[in-house]
C-alpha positions in Angstrom: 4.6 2.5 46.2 8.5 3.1 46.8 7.2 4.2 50.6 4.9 1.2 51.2 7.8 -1.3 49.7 10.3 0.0 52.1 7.9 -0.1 55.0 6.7 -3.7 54.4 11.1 -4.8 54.9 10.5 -4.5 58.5 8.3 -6.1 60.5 9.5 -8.4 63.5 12.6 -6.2 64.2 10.2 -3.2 64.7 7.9 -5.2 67.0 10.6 -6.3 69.2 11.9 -3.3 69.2 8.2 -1.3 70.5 8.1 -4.1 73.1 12.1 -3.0 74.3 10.9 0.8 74.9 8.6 -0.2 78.0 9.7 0.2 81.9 13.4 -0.2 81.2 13.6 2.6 78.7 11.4 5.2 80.3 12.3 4.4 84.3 15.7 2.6 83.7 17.1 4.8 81.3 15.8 8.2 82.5 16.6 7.2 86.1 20.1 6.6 85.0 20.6 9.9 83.8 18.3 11.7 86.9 21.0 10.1 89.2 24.5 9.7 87.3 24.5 11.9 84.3 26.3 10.3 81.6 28.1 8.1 83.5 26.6 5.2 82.3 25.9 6.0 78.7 29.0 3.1 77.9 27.2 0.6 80.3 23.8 0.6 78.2 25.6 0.4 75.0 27.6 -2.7 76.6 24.6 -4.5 78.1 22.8 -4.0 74.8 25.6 -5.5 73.0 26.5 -8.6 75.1 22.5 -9.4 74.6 22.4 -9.0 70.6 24.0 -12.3 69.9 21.1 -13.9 71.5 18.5 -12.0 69.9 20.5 -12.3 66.7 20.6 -15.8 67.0 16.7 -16.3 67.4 16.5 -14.6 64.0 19.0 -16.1 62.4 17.5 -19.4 63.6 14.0 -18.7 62.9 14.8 -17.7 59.4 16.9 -20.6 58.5 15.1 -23.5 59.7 11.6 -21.8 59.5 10.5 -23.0 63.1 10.6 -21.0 66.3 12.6 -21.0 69.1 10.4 -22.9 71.5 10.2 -25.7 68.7 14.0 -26.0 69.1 13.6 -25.7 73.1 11.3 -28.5 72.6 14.2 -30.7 71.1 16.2 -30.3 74.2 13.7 -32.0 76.3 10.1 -31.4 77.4 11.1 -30.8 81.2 12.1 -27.0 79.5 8.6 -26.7 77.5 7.0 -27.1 80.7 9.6 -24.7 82.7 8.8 -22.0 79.9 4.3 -22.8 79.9 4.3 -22.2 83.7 6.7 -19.2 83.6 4.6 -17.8 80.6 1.2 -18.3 82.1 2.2 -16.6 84.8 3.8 -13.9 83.2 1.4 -12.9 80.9 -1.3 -12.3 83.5 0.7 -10.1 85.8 2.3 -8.1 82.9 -0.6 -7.7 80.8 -2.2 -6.6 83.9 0.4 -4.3 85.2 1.0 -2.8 81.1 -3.0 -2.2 80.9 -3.2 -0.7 84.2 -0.9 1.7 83.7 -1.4 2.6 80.0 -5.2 3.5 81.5 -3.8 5.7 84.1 -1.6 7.7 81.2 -5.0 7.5 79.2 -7.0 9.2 82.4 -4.5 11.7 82.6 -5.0 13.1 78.5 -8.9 12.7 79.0 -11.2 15.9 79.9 -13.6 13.6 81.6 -12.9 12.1 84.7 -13.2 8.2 84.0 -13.1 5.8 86.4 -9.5 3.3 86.5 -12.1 0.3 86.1 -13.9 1.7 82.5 -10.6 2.8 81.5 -8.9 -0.7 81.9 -11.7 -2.0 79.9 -11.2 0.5 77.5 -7.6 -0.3 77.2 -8.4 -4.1 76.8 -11.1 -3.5 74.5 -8.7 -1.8 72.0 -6.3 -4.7 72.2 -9.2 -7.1 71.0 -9.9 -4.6 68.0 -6.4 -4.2 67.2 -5.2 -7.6 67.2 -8.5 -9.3 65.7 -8.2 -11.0 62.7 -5.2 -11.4 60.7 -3.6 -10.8 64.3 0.4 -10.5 62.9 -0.5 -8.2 60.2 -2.4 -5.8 62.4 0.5 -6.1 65.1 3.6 -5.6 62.6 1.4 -2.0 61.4 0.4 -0.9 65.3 4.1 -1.4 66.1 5.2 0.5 63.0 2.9 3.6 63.6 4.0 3.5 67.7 7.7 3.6 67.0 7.6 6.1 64.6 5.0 8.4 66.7 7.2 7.7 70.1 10.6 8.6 68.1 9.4 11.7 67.1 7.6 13.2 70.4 10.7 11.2 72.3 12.6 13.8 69.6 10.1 16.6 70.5 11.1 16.2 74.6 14.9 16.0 74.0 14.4 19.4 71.8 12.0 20.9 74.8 14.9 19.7 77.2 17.8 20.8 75.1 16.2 24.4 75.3 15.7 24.7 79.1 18.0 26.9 80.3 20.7 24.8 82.0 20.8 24.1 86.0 23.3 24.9 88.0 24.9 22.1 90.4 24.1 22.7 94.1 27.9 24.2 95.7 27.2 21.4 98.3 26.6 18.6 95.4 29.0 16.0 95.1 29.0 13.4 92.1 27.5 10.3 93.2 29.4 7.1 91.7 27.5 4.4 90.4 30.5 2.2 91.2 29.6 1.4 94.5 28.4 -1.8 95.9 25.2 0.4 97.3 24.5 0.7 93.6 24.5 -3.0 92.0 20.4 -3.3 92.8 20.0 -0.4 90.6 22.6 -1.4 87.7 21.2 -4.9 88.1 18.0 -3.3 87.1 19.4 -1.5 84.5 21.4 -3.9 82.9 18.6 -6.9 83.2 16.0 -5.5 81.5 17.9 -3.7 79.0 16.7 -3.6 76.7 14.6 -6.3 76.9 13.9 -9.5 79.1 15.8 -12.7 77.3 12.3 -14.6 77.0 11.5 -11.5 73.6 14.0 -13.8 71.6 11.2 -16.6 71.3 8.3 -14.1 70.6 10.4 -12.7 67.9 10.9 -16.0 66.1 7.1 -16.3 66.4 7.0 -13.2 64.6 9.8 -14.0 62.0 8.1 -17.1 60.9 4.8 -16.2 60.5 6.5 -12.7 58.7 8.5 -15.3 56.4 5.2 -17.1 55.4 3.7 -13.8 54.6 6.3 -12.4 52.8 9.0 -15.1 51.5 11.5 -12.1 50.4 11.8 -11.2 54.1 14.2 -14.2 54.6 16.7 -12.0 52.1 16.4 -9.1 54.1 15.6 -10.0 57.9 19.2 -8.9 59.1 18.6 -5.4 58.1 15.2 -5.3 60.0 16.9 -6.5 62.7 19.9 -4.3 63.2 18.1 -1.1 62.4 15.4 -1.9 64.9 17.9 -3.2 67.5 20.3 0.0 66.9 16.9 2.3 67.5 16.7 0.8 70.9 19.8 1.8 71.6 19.4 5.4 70.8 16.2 5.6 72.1 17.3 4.2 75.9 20.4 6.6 75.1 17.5 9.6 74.4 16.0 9.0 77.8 19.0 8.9 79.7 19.4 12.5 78.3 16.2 13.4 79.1 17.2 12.7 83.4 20.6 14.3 83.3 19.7 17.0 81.4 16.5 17.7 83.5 16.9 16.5 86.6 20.9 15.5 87.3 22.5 17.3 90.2 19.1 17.5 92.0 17.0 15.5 94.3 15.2 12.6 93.0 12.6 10.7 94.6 13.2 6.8 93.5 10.6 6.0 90.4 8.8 2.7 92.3 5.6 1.5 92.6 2.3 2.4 90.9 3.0 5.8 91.7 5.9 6.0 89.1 3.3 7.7 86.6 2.7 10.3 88.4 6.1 10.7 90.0 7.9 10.8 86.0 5.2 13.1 84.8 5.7 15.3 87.7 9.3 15.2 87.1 9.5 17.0 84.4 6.6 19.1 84.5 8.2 20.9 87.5 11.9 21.6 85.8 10.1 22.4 82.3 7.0 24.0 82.7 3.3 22.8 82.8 2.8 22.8 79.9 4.9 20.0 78.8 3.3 17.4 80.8 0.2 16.1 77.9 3.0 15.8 75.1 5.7 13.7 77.9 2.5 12.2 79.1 1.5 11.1 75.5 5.1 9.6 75.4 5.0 8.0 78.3 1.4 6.2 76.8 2.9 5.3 73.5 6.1 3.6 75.4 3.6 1.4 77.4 1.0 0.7 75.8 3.4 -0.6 72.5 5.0 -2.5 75.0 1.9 -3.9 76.3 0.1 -4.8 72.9 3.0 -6.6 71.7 3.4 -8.5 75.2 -0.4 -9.6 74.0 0.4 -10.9 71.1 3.9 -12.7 72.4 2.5 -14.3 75.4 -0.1 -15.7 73.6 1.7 -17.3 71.1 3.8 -18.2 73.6 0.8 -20.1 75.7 -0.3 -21.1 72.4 2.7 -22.8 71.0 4.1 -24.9 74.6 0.4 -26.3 74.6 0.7 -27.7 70.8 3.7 -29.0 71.5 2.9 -30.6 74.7 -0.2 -31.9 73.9 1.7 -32.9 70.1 -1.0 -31.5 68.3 -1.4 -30.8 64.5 -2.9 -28.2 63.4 -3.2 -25.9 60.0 -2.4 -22.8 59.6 -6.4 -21.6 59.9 -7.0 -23.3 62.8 -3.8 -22.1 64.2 -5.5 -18.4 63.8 -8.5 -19.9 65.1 -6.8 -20.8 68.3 -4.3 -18.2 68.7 -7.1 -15.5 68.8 -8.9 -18.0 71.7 -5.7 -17.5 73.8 -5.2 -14.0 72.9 -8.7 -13.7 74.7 -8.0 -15.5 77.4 -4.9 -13.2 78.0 -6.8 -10.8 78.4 -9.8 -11.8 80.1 -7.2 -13.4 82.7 -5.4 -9.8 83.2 -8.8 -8.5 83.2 -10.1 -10.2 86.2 -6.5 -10.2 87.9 -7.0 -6.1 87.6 -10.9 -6.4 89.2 -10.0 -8.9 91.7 -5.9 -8.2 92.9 -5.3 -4.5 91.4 -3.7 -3.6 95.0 -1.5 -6.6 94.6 -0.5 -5.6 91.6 1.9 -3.6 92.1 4.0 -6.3 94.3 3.2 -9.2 91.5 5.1 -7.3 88.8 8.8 -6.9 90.2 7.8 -10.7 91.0 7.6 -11.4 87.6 10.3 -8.9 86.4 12.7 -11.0 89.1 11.8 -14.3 87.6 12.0 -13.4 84.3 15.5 -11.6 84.8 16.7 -14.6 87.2 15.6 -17.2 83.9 17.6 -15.2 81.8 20.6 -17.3 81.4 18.4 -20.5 81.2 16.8 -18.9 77.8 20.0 -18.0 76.5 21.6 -20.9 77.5 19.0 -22.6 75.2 19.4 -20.1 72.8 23.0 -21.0 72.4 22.5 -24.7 72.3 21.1 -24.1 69.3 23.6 -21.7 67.2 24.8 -25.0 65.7 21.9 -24.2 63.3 21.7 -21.0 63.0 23.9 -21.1 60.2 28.0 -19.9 59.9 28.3 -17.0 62.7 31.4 -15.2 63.1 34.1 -15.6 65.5 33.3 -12.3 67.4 29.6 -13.4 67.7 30.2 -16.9 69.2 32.4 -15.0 71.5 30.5 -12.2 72.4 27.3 -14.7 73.2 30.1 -16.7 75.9 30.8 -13.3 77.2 26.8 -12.4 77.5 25.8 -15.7 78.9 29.0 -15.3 81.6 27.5 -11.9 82.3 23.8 -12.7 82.5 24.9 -15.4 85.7 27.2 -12.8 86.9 24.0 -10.6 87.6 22.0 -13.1 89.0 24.9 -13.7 91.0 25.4 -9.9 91.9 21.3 -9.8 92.5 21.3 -12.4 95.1 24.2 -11.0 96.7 23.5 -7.9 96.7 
C-alpha cells in the first residue's frame, strides 16, 4: 500500500521527464562526452537550470489556477493560439514519425525474425493506440513510470559495463579539443537547445498537471516535489550519458551521430570499445529512451491539437466528450505520422532537424509567454524571477548564435 501511495505522488513530473531523455540525452549528451570529456559537464547543469524557471512556472501555473498554459496563451491574443496550432500540427507529424521510425529500427535490431521497417512501424503505432486507449492520462502517467525506472536502471547497468572496461589510453599525437571555439557553437547550440527538453513540453505538462489535479486533488499539495525530483533525474541522467562517451569513446575518433544512420552508428559505438555482447542491453536502452519519448510526444501533441481547436473554435465541452475527442486526435496523430512514414520516409530524415530548428528558434516566444504569465503563478522568489530574465536572455542569445553561426 505504502509502495503504490508513494508511486501515485508523481505523475506529470515523471512524464516530462521520459519525454526529456530522447535525442538530446542519448546523441547530445553522449556526443558531448565522445568529443570533450567532461568539459561540459557545468554547461548541461547550466542550460538545465536557466530552463527550470519556465518549466517551474507552467506547474506552478497549472496548479494554481487549474487551467493550462495554452488557456493563458489564449488570453494574450488569438494571433499566438494560431502561431502555436500550425507549429503543433506540423510538429507532431514529423516527430511522431521520426520517434516511431526509429524506435522500429531499435525494435528490428532485438527481434530474431527479420521484419520488414513497414510491419514494424505499424507495430510500433499499434502499441501506442493500446497503450494510450481509454483513460488515456492514467495509462500514460504508468507507461512513463515503468520506462524511467527500466531506462535508469539498464542506463545504470551501461555506466557499470563502462566503468569496468579497462581504461584507454590517449593517442601521443591527441591533443584536447576545446569546445570554446566559434567552430563549435552549432554543436553547443545543439546541446544547449534541446536540453533537456524543447520549451513547447511546458504546455504539455500543464495538460498533464491539470487533468493529474482532477484525478487526484492531493496532488496540488505535493506537485513541487514531483517536479523537482523528476527535473533533477534529467539531469543525472544527461550527466550519465555524457559519461558513457568520454569514458568510452573520448580521445578517439568519432564519426558525427547524424542522420537516420545515428542508430546504427551509437550502437556500433559502443559495441566496438566494449564487446559484442553489450550491444542488445545499450540497444534496449537506446529503445526505452525513444520510444518514452515518442509515446508521451503522442499524448502532448494531441492534447496540444486538441486544446488550440477548442479554443479557437470556443467550444464547450465536458469532461467525457473531451476523452471522446482527445482519443479522435490521438488517432489522427498517428494515422498522419503513419502515412507521412509510407509516403515521405526518405524525407524524413531532413523534415526532423526542420522541426527541431523551428521548435528551438520558437523557444523564446514560448517562454516569453510563459513569463507573461508568472504574475499568476503565485509569490516566486527573487532568484527565480531572475534566473527566468537570465534564461529568456539566453534562449535569444542562441538563436542569435544559431543564425550566426
Amino acid at each position: 500500500m505504502q509502495k503504490n501511495q508513494l508511486f501515485q505522488r508523481y505523475g506529470p513530473g515523471v512524464i516530462m521527464a521520459s519525454s526529456c531523455v530522447g535525442g538530446s540525452h542519448i546523441i547530445a549528451s553522449t556526443q558531448a562526452g565522445a568529443y570533450y570529456g567532461w568539459q561540459l559537464a557545468g554547461l548541461i547543469v547550466l542550460v538545465n537550470l536557466l530552463k527550470y524557471p519556465f518549466f517551474r512556472l507552467a506547474f506552478d501555473y497549472s496548479i494554481l489556477n487549474q487551467k493550462n498554459l495554452l488557456q493563458g496563451y489564449a488570453e494574450c491574443g488569438r494571433f499566438y493560439l494560431i502561431l502555436f496550432f500550425l507549429f503543433n500540427l506540423f510538429a507532431t507529424l514529423v516527430n511522431i514519425a521520426g520517434g516511431t521510425l526509429l524506435s522500429a529500427v531499435l525494435l528490428g535490431m532485438m527481434l530474431p525474425v527479420d521484419w520488414s521497417l513497414s510491419w514494424l512501424n505499424t507495430l510500433i503505432i499499434f502499441s501506442f493506440i493500446i497503450l494510450l486507449w481509454g483513460k488515456q492520462y492514467q495509462k500514460l502517467d504508468r507507461v512513463s513510470k515503468w520506462i524511467m525506472l527500466i531506462l535508469t536502471l539498464i542506463t545504470v547497468l551501461a555506466l557499470g559495463m563502462a566503468w569496468g572496461q579497462p581504461e584507454h589510453k590517449l593517442p601521443e599525437t591527441f591533443s584536447e579539443p576545446s569546445p570554446w571555439v566559434w567552430a563549435a557553437v552549432p554543436f553547443l547550440v545543439a546541446l544547449m537547445g534541446w536540453m533537456p527538453a524543447p520549451m513547447e513540453l511546458s504546455v504539455s505538462s500543464s495538460f498533464w498537471v491539470v487533468e493529474k489535479v482532477r484525478l487526484s486533488p492531493d496532488y496540488r499539495h505535493q506537485y513541487r516535489r514531483d517536479f523537482h525530483v523528476s527535473y533533477a533525474m534529467t539531469i543525472v541522467l544527461a550527466l550519465m550519458f555524457m559519461a558513457l562517451g568520454a569514458w568510452v569513446q573520448y580521445g578517439q575518433h568519432t564519426e558525427p551521430l547524424s542522420g537516420g544512420k545515428f542508430v546504427g552508428q551509437f550502437l556500433n559505438l559502443y559495441a566496438q570499445s566494449m564487446g559484442e555482447w553489450t550491444r542488445l542491453p545499450m540497444t534496449f536502452m537506446a529503445l526505452m529512451c525513444i520510444y518514452g519519448t515518442t509515446i508521451v510526444a503522442v499524448d502532448g501533441y494531441s492534447r496540444g491539437n486538441h486544446q488550440a481547436f477548442i479554443l479557437l473554435t470556443q467550444q464547450k465541452s465536458d469532461p467525457a466528450s473531451e476523452a471522446k475527442h482527445l482519443r479522435y486526435w490521438t488517432l489522427a496523430a498517428l494515422l498522419g505520422a503513419w502515412l507521412v512514414m509510407q509516403f515521405f520516409n526518405n524525407a524524413i530524415g531532413k523534415m526532423i532537424p526542420f522541426a527541431m530548428t523551428a521548435s528551438f528558434v520558437s523557444a523564446p516566444v514560448f517562454a516569453w509567454l510563459t513569463w507573461h504569465l508568472h504574475g499568476q503563478c503565485g509569490k516566486q522568489s527573487v532568484w527565480i524571477l531572475a534566473l527566468a530574465v537570465l534564461g529568456w536572455v539566453y534562449l535569444v542569445a542562441m538563436v542569435g548564435l544559431y543564425f550566426f553561426s
